[in-house]
N, C-alpha and C positions, 0 to 999 in steps of 0.2 A: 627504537624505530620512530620513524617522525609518524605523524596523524595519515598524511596519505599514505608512506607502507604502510602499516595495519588494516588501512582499508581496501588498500590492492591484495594485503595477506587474506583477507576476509574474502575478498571477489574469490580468489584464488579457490578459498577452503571449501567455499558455496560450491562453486563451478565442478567441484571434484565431485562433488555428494547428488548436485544438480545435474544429468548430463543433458545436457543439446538444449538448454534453455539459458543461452547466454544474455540474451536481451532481457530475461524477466529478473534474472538477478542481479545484472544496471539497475533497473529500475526499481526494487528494493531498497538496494543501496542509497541510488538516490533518494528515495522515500525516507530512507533511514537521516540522512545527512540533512535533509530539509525541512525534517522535523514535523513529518506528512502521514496520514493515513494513506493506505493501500486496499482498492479493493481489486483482488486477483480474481479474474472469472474465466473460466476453464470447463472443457470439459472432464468427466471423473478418470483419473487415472493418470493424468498429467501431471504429477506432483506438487500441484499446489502447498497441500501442507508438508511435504516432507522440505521445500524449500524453507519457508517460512521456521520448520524447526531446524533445518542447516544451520538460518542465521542465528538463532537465539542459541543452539551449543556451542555456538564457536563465539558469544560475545558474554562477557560476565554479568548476564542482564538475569531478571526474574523474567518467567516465561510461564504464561496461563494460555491453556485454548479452554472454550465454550464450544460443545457442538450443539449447536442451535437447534430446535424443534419446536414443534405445535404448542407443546405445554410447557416447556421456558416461562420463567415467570420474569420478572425485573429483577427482584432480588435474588434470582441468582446467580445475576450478574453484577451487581453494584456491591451487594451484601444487604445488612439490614438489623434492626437494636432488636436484639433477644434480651428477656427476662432472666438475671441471674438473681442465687438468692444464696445468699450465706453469712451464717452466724444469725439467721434470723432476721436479716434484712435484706432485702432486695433491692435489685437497681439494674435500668436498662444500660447492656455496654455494645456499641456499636462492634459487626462482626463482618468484617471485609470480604466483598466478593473475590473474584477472581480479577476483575476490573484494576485491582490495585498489582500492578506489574508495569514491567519495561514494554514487554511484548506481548499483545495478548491479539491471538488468533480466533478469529471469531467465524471459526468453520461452519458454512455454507447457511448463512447469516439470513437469506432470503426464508427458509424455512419457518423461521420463528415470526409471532406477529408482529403488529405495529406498535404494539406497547412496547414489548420488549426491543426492540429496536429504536424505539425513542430514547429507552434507558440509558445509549450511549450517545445521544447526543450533548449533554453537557459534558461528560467526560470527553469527548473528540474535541469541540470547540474550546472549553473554558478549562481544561484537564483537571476537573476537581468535577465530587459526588457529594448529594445534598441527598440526606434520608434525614425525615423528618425538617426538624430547623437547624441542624447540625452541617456545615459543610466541611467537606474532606478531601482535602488535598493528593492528588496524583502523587504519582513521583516527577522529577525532570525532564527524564526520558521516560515518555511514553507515545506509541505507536499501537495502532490498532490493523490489524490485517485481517481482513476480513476476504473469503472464500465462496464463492458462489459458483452453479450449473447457469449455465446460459439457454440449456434448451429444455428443462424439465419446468409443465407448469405447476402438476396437481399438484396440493400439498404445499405451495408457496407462497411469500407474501410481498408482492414486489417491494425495493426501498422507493418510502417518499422522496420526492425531486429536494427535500430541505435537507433529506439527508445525505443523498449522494454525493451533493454539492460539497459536504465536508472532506471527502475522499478527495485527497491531492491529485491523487491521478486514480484512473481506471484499466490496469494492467489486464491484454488477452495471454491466454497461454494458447499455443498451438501445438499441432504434434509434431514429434521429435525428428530430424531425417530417421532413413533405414537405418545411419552405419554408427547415427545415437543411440537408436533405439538396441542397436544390439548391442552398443558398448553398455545402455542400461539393464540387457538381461545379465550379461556378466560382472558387471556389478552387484546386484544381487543377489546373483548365486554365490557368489564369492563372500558376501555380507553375512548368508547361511549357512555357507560351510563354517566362517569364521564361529558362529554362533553355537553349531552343533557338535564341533572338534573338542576333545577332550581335552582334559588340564592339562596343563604341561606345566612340569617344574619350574621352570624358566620363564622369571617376570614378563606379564606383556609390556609390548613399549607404549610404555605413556603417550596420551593422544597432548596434542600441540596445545599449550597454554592459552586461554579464552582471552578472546581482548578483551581490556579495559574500556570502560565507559566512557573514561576519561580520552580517550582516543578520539572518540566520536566527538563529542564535545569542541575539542581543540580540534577540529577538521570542518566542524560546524561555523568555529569562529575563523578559521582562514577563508571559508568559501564567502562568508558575512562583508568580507572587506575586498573580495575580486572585482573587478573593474567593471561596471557597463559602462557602456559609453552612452550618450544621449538616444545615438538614433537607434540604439541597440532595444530602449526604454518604450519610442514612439512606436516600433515593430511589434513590440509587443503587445501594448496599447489599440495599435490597428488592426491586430489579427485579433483582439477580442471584441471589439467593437465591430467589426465584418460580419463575427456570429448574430449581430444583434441590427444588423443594417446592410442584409447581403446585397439588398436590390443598389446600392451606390455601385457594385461590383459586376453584378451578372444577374439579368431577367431569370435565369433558371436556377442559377444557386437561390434566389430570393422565394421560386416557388419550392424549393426541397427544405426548409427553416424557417419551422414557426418560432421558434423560442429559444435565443442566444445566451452567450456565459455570463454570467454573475461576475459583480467584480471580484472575487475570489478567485475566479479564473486566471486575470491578470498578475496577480497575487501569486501563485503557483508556479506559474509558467516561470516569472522572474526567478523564481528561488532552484527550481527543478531546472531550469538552463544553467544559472551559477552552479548547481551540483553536476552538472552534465560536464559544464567544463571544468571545473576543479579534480574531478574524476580521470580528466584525456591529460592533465597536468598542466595547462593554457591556465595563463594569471591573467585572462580575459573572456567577456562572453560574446563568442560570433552568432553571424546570424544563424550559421548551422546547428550551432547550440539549442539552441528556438524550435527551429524546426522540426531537431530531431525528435523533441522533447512531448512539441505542441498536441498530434492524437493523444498522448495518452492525457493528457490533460484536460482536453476539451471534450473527450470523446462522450463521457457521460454527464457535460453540461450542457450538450445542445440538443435540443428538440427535433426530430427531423419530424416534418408532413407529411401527409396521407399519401401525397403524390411521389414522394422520394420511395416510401415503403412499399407502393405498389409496383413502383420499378425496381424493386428490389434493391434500393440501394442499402448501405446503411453509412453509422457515423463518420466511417475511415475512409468509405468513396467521398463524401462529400468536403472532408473536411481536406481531403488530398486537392481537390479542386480549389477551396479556399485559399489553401498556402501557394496555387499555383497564382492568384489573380493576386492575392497581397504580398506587393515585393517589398524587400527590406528599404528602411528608409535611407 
């Protein structure tokens, strides 16, 4: 198969396991292809982690989740040099956390504190782990997905703004329609009968061969070479710099935005619209690429004001507004 089948066989295998959350398993994808962190926030029961391990069974990747809490330490996420001793001599040997994987699920990540949530910031940015003076290299492909409640406070430790900003995008999950939702009870019942039915003589049929790594890879490097065009680059450019200069645009977008995208932002969008359109099979990126792309990307790097939140807005009303006042170049 070429790089894009396997990664349409993969939309596929997800969307079968996932039901009625088409959009959040794009967006995966895309994360996957762009070589992005993911933070998915939902509320409990919307399959956040059950997607997350769709994609890792069905991709020949190593797969760690972390459930996060209060007493998490660093190291038992990163790992950490334990004492060994044999033959009468001892010697520290480094003992790898969970951190060291393709994909590591970092369930409901807001619960644990700011230490331990620091611990992954060199792994996200510079994909390698430093214990002691020792530095340790990731693997190639790695991806971090991380899992958050959006409306529980006790007990939680919001992420700092240095962190978020590593997160490629800020995926919402919402509920399913009715006629998902019941295609997902019988999915499940059906996953338990499967579980609780006795042996049967007769081999089960082998579940569908996990893609190769290598797939991703060469999918990564086709979308690397897709075309923007100039004005495709300056659209970009001006819808992140709008977050950060709304009064050029609009006296009331300028009151709802204290504090605009990082260039990181720009950064993201470019790569996450080239996977947007290498995804629809376009050997170019339009401005609807952008578009489609741009909430989830900006959505947890801009700041809104006292005054937006008292009107209840939040990041997706306002930033819907933005993409109305900046037209493509």
């Amino acid at each position: 198969m070429s790089p894009r089948d396997s990664i349409l066989a993969l939309q596929t295998a997800m969307n079968a396991e996932v039901l009625g959350q088409p959009v959040v398993v794009e967006r995966m994808l895309i994360g996957l292809l762009a070589d992005g962190h993911l933070l998915i926030e939902g509320l409990p029961g919307l399959a956040k982690t059950r997607a997350v391990k769709a994609m890792a069974s069905h991709l020949k990747a190593d797969f760690s989740r972390v459930q996060f809490t209060p007493d998490l330490l660093p190291s038992d996420v990163t790992g950490t040099d334990i004492y060994y001793s044999e033959g009468g001599k001892g010697a520290f040997r480094f003992q790898p956390g969970p951190v060291f994987c393709n994909i590591l699920l970092a369930d409901e990540i807001n619960r644990a504190p700011a230490k331990v949530q620091a611990a992954l910031l060199e792994a996200m940015e510079e994909r390698q782990v430093t214990v002691g003076q020792t530095t340790h290299k990731l693997p190639d492909l790695f991806i971090v997905m991380a899992t958050q409640n959006p409306i529980e406070q006790e007990g939680t430790y919001p992420l700092p703004e240095a962190q978020t900003d590593r997160f490629l995008m800020k995926v919402l999950v919402d509920y399913p329609a009715p006629a998902d939702e019941l295609n997902v009870l019988r999915l499940l019942r059906t996953e338990e009968q499967a579980m609780l039915a006795p042996r049967q003589d007769d081999p089960p049929t082998p579940p569908a061969a996990p893609i190769a790594l290598d797939a991703v890879f060469a999918a990564r490097r086709e979308i690397a070479t897709l075309h923007v065009a100039e004005a495709i680059e300056t659209y970009v450019i001006d819808l992140v710099t709008a977050t950060r200069h709304p009064d050029r645009y609009s006296r009331d977008l300028a009151a709802q935005i204290d504090l605009g995208a990082s260039p990181r932002a720009g950064l993201a969008l470019d790569r996450c619209a080239r996977a947007h359109a290498w995804l629809k099979g376009a050997d170019f990126v339009s401005p609807g690429d952008v578009q489609a792309i741009a909430p989830d990307v900006l959505r947890h790097r801009v700041a809104l004001s006292y005054e937006a939140s008292g009107q209840g807005r939040d990041a997706d009303a306002v930033l819907a507004d933005l993409l109305k006042l900046v037209a493509p170049a």
